[in-house]
OpenMM code with the backbone's topology and positions (N, CA, C; nanometers):
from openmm import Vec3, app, unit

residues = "UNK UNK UNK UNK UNK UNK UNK UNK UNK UNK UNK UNK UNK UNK UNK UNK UNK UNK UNK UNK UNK UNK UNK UNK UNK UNK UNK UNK UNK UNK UNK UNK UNK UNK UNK UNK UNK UNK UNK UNK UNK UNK UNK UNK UNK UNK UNK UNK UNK UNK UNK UNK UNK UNK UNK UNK UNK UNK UNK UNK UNK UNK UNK UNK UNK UNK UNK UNK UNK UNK UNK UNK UNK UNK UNK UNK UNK UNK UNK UNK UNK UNK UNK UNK UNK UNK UNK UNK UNK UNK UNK UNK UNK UNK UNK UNK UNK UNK UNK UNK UNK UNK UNK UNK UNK UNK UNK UNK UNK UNK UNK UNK UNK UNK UNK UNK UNK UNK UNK UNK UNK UNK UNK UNK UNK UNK UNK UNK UNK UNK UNK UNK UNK UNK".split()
positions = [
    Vec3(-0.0015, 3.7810, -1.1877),
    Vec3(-0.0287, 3.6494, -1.2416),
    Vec3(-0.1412, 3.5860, -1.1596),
    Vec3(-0.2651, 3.5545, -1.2030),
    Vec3(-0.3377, 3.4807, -1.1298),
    Vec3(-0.3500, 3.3591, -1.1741),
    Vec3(-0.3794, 3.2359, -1.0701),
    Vec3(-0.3400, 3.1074, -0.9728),
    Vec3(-0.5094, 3.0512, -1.1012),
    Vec3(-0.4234, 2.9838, -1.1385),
    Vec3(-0.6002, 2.9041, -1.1932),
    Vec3(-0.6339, 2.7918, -1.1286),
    Vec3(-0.7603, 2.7389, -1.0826),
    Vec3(-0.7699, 2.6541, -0.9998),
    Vec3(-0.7971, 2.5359, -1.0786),
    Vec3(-0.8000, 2.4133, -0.9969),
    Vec3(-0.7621, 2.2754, -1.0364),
    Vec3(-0.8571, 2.2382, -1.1446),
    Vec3(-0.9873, 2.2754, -1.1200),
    Vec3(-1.0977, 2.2256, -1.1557),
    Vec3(-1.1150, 2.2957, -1.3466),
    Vec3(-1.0202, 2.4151, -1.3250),
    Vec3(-1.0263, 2.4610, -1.5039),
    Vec3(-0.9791, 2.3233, -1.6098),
    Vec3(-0.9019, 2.2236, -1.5482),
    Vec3(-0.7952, 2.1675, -1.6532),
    Vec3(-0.8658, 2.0396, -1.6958),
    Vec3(-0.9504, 2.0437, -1.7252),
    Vec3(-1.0120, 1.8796, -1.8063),
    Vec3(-0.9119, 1.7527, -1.7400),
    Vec3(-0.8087, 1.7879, -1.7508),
    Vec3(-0.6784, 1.6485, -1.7539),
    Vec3(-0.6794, 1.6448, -1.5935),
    Vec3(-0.6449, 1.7877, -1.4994),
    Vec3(-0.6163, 1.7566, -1.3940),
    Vec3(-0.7475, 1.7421, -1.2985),
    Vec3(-0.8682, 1.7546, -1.3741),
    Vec3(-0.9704, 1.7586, -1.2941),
    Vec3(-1.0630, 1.6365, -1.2468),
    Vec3(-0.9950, 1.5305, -1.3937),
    Vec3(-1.0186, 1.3857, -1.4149),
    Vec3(-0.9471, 1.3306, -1.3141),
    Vec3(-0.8244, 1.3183, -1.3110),
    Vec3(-0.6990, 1.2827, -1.1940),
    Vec3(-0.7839, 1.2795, -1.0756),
    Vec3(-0.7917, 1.4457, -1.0475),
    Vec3(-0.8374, 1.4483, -0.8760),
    Vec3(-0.9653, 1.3909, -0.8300),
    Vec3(-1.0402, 1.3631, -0.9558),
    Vec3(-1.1679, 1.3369, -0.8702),
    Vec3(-1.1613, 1.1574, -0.8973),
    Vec3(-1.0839, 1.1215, -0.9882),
    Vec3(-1.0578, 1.0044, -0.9659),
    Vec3(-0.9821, 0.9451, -0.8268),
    Vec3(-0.9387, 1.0121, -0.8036),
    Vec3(-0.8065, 1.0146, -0.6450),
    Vec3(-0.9121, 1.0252, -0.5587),
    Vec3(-1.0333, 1.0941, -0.5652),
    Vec3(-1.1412, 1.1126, -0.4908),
    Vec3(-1.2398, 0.9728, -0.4391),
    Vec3(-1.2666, 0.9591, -0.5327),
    Vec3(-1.3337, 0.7982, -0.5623),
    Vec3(-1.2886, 0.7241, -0.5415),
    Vec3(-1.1505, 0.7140, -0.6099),
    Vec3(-1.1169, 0.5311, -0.5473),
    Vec3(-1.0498, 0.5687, -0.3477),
    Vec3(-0.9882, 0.6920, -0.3132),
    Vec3(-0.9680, 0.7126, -0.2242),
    Vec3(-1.1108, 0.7105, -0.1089),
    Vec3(-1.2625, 0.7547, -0.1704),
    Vec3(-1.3412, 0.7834, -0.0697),
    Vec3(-1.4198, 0.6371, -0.0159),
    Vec3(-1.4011, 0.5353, -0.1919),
    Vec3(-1.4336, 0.3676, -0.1920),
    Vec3(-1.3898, 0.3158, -0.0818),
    Vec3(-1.2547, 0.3445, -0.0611),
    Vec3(-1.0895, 0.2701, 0.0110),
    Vec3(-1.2055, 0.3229, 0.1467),
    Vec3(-1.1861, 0.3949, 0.2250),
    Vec3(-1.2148, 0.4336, 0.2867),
    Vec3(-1.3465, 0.3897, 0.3632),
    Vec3(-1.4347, 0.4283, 0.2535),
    Vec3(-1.6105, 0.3344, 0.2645),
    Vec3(-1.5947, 0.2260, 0.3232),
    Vec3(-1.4914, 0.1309, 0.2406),
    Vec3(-1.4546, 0.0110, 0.3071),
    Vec3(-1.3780, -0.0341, 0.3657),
    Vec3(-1.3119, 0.0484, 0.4355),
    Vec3(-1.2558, 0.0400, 0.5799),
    Vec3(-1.3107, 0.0992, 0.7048),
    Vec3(-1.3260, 0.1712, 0.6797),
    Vec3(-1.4562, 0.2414, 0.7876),
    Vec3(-1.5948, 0.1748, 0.8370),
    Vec3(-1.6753, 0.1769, 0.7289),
    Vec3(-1.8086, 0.0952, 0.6986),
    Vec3(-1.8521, -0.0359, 0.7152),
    Vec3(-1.7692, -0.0460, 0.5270),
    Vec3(-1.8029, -0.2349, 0.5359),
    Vec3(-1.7530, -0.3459, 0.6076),
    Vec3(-1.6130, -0.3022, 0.6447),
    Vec3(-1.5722, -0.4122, 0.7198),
    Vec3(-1.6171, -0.4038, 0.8966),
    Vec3(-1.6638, -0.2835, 0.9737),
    Vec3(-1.6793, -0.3036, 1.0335),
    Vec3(-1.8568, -0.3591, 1.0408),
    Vec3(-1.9138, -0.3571, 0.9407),
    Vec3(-2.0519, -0.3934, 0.9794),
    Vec3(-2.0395, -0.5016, 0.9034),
    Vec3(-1.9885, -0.6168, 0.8295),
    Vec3(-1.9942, -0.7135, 0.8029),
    Vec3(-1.9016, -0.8339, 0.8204),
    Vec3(-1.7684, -0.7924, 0.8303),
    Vec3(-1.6435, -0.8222, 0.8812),
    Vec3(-1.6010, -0.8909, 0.7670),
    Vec3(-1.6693, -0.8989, 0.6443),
    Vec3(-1.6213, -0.9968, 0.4895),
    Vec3(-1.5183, -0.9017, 0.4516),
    Vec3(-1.4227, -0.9306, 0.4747),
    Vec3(-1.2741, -0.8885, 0.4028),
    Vec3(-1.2487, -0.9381, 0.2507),
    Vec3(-1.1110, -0.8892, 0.2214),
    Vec3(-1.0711, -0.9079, 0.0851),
    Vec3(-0.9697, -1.0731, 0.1033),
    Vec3(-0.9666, -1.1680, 0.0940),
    Vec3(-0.9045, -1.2818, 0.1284),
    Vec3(-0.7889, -1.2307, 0.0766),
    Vec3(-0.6573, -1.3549, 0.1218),
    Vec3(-0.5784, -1.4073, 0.0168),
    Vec3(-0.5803, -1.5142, -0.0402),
    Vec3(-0.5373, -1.4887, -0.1703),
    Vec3(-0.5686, -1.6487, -0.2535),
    Vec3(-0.4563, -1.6710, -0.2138),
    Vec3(-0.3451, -1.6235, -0.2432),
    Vec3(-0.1980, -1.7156, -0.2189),
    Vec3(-0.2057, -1.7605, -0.0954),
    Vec3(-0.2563, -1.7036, 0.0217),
    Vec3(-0.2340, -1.7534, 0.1846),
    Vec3(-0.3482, -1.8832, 0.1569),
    Vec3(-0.4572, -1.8599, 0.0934),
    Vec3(-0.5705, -1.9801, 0.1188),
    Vec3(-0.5322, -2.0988, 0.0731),
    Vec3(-0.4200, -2.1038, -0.0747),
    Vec3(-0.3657, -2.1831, -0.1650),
    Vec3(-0.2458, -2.2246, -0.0572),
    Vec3(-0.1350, -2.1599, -0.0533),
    Vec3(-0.0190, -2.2048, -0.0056),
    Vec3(-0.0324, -2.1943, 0.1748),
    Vec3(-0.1173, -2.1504, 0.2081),
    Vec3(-0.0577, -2.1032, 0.3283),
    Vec3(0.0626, -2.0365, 0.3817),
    Vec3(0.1152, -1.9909, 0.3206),
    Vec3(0.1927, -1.8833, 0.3148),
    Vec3(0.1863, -1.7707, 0.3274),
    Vec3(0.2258, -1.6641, 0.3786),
    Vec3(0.2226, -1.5138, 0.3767),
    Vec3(0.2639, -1.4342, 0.2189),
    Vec3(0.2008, -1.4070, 0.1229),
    Vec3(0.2244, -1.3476, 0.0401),
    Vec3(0.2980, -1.1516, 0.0799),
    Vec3(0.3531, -1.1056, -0.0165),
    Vec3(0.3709, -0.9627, 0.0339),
    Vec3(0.3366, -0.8782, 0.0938),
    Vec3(0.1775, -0.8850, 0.0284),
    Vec3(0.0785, -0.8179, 0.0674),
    Vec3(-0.0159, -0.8535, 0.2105),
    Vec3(-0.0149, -0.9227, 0.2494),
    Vec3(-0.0802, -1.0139, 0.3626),
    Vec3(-0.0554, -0.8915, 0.4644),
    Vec3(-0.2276, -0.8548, 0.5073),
    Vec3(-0.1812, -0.7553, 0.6227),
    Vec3(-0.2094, -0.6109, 0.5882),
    Vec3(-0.1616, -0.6097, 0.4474),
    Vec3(-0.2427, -0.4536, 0.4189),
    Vec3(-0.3290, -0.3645, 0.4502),
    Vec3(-0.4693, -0.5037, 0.3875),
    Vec3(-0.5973, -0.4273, 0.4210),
    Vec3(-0.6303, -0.3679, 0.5707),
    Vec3(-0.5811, -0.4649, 0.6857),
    Vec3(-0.5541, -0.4594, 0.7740),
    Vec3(-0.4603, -0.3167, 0.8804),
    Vec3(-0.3522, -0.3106, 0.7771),
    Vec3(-0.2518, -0.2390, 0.8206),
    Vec3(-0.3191, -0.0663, 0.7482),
    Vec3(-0.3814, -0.0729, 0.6529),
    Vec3(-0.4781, 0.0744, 0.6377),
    Vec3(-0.5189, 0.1177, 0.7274),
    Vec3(-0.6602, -0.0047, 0.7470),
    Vec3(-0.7133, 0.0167, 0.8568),
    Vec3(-0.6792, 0.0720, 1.0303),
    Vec3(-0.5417, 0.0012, 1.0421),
    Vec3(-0.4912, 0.0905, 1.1452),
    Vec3(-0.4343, 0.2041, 1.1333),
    Vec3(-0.3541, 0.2885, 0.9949),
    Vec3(-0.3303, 0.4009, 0.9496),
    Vec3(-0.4424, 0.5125, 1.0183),
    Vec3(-0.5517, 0.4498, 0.9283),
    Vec3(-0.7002, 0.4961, 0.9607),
    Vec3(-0.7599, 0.5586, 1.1026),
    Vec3(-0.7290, 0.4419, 1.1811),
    Vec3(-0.7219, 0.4710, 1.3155),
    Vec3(-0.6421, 0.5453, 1.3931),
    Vec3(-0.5572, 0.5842, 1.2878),
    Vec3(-0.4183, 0.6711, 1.3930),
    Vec3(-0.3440, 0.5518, 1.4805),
    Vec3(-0.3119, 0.4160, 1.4539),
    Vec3(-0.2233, 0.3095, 1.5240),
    Vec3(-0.1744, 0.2789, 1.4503),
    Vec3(-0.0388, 0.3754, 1.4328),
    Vec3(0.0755, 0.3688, 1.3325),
    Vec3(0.1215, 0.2034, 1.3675),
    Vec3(0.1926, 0.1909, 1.4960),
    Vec3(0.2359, 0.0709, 1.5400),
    Vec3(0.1788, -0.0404, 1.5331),
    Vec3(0.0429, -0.0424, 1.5223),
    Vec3(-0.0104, -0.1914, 1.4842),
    Vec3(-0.0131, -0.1907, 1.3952),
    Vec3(-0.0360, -0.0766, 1.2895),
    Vec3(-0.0249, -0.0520, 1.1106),
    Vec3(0.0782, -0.1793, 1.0866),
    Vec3(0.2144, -0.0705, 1.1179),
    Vec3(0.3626, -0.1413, 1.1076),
    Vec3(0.3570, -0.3251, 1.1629),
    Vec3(0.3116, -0.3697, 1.2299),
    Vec3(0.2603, -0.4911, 1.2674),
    Vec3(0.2551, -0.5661, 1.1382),
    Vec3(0.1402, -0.4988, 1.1460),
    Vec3(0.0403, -0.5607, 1.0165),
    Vec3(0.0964, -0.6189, 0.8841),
    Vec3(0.1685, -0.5023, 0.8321),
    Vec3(0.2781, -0.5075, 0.6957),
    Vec3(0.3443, -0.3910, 0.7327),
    Vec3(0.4916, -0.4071, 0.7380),
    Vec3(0.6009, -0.2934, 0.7515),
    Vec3(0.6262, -0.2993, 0.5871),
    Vec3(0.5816, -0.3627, 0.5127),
    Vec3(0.6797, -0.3004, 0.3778),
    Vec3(0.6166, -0.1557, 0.3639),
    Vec3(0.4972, -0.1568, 0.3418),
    Vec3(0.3972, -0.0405, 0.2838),
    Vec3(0.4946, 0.0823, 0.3557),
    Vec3(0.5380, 0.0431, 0.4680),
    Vec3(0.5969, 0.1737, 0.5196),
    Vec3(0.7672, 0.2352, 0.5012),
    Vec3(0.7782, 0.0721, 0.3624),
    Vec3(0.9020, 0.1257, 0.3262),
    Vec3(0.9169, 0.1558, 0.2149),
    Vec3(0.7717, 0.1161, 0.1543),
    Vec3(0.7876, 0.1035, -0.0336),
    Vec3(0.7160, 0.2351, -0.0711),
    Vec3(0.6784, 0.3058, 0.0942),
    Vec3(0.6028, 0.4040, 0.0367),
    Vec3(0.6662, 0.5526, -0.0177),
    Vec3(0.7710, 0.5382, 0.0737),
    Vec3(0.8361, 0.6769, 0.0628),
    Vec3(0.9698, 0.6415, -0.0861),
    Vec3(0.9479, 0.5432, -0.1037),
    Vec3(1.0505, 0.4949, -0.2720),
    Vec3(0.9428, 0.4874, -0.3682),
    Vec3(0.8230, 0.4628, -0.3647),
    Vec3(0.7387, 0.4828, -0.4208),
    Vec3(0.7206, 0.6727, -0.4720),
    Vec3(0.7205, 0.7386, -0.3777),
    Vec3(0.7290, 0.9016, -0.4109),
    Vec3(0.8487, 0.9418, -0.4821),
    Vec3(0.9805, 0.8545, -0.4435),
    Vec3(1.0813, 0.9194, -0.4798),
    Vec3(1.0851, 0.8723, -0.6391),
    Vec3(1.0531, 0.7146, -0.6678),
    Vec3(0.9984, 0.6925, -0.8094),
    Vec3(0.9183, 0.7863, -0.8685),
    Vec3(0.8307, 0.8494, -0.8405),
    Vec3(0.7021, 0.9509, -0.9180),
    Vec3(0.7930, 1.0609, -0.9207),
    Vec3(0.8533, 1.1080, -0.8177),
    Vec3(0.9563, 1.1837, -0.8839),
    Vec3(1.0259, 1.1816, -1.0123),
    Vec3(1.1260, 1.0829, -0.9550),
    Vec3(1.2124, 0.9966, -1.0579),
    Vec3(1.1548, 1.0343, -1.2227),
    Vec3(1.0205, 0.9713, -1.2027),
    Vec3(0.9877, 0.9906, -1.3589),
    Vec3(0.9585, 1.1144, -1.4138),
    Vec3(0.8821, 1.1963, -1.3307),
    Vec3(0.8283, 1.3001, -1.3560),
    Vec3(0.9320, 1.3921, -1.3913),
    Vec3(1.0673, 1.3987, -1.3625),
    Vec3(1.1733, 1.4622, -1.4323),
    Vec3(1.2775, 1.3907, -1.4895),
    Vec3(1.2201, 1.2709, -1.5766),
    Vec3(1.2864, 1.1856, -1.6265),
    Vec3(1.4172, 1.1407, -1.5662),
    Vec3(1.4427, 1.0861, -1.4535),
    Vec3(1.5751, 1.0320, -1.4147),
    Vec3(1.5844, 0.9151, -1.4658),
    Vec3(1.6449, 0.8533, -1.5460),
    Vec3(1.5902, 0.7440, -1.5548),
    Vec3(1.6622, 0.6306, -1.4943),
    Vec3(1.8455, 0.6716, -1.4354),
    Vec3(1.9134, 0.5697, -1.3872),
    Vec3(1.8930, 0.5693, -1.2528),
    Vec3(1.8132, 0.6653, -1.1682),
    Vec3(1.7232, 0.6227, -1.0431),
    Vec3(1.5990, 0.5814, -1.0568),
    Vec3(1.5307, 0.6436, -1.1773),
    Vec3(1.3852, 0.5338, -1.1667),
    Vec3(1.4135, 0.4006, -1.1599),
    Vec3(1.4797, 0.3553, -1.2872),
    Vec3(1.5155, 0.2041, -1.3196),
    Vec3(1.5343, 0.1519, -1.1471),
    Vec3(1.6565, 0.2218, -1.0977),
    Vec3(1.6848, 0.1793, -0.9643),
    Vec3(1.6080, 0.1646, -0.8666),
    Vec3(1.5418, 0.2695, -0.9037),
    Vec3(1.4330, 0.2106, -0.7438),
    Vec3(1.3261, 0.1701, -0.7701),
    Vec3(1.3070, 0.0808, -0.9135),
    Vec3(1.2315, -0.0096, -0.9470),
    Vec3(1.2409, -0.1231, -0.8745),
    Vec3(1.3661, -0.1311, -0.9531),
    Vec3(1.4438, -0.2793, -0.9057),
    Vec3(1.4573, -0.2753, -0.7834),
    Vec3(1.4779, -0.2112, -0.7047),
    Vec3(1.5238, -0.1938, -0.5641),
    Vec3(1.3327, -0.2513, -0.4328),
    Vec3(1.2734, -0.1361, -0.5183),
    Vec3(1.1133, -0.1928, -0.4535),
    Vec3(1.0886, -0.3448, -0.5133),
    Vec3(1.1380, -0.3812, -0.6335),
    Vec3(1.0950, -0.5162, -0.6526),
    Vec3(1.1948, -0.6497, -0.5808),
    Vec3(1.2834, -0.6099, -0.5673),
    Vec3(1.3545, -0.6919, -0.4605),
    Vec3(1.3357, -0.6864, -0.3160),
    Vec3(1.3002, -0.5833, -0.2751),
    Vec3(1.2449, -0.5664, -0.1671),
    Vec3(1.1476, -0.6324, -0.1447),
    Vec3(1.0165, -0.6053, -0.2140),
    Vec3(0.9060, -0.6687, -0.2127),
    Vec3(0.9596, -0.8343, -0.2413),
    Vec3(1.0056, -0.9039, -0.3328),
    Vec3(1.0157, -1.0407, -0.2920),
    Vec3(1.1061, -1.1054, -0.1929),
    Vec3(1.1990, -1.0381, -0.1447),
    Vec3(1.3104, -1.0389, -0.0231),
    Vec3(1.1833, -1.1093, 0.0869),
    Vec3(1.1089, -0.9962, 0.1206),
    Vec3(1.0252, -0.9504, 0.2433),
    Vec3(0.9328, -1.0806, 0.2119),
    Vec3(0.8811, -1.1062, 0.1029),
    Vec3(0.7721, -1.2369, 0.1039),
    Vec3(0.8631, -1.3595, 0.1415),
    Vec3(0.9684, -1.3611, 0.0603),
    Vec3(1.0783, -1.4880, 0.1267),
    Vec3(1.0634, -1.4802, 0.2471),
    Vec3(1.0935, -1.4199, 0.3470),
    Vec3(1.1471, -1.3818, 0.4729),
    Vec3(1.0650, -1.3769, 0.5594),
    Vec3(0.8917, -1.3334, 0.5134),
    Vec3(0.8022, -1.3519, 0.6170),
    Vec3(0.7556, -1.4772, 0.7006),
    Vec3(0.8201, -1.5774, 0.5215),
    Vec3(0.7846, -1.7321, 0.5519),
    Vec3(0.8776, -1.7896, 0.6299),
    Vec3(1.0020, -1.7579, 0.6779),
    Vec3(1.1095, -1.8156, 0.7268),
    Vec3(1.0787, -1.8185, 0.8915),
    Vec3(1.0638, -1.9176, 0.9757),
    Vec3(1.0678, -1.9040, 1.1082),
    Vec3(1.1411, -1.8143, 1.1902),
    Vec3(1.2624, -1.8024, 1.1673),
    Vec3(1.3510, -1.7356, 1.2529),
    Vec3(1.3023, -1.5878, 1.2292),
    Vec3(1.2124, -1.5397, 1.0896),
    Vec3(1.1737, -1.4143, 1.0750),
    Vec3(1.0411, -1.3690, 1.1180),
    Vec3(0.9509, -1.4875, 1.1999),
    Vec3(0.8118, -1.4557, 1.2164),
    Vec3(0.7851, -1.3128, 1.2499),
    Vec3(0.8319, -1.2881, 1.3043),
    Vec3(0.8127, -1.1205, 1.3585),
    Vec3(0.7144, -1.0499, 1.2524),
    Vec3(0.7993, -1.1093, 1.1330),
    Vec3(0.7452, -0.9920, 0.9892),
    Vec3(0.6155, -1.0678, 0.9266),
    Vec3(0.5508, -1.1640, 1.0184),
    Vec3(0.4294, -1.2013, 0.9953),
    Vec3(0.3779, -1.1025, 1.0254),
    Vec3(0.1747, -1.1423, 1.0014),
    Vec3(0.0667, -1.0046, 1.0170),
    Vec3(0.0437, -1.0125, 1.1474),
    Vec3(0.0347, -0.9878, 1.2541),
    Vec3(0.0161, -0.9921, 1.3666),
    Vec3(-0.1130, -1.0655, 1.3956),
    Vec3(-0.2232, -1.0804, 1.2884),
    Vec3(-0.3352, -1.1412, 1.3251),
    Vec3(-0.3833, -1.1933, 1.1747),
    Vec3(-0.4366, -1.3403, 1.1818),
    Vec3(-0.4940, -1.3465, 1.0236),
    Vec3(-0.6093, -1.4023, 1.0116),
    Vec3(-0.7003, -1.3578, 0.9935),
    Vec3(-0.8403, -1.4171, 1.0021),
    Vec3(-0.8661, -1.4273, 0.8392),
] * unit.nanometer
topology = app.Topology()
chain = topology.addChain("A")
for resn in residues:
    res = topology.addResidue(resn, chain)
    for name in ("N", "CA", "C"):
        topology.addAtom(name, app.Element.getBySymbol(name[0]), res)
């Protein structure tokens, strides 16, 4: 049986080089642009409310991925490092139709995710602020 490679399949060849691009963009601009211009991606909800939205910290928390500083990553935003591995188990989930664990760990990442925005805002929880917010 011979192994056909990725690049025969029209469908899967679109995928990867799309994964390519927006992955090599991501990258461009974490590497590149932000260090030679320092213009980041704002938040509107933090600029509006002053508040920590979910996401607050991300772009940030890549960027230390990037660097190999898992621990300031985790700083930055600890959800990403919890929604990520339920995130795989979802793509699973679907990909062999489960559907009373997909549903679940829908709901489960979406409570999570607004739990964690409640909670960042709460004093007694600062911790789960971004460690830095410019």
């Amino acid at each position: 049986m011979r192994m056909r490679l990725i690049t025969t399949n029209p469908s899967v060849r679109k995928k990867v080089l799309g994964t390519i691009l927006i992955g090599g963009t991501g990258y461009l601009y974490l590497k590149v642009w932000l260090p030679l211009t320092g213009i980041g991606i704002p938040c509107v909800f933090h600029e509006v409310t002053g508040l920590y939205c979910p996401g607050c910290g991300i772009t940030r928390s890549l960027g230390a991925i990037l660097r190999l500083d898992i621990h300031e990553a985790f700083r930055y935003n600890m959800l990403i490092f919890i929604l990520a591995p339920l995130y795989l188990l979802y793509m699973l989930a679907v990909k062999k139709d489960w559907v009373n664990l997909k549903n679940g760990l829908l709901y489960s990442m979406l409570g999570l995710t607004i739990s964690f925005g409640i909670l960042r805002n709460i004093p007694i929880f600062s911790w789960m602020e971004p460690t830095s917010f410019t």
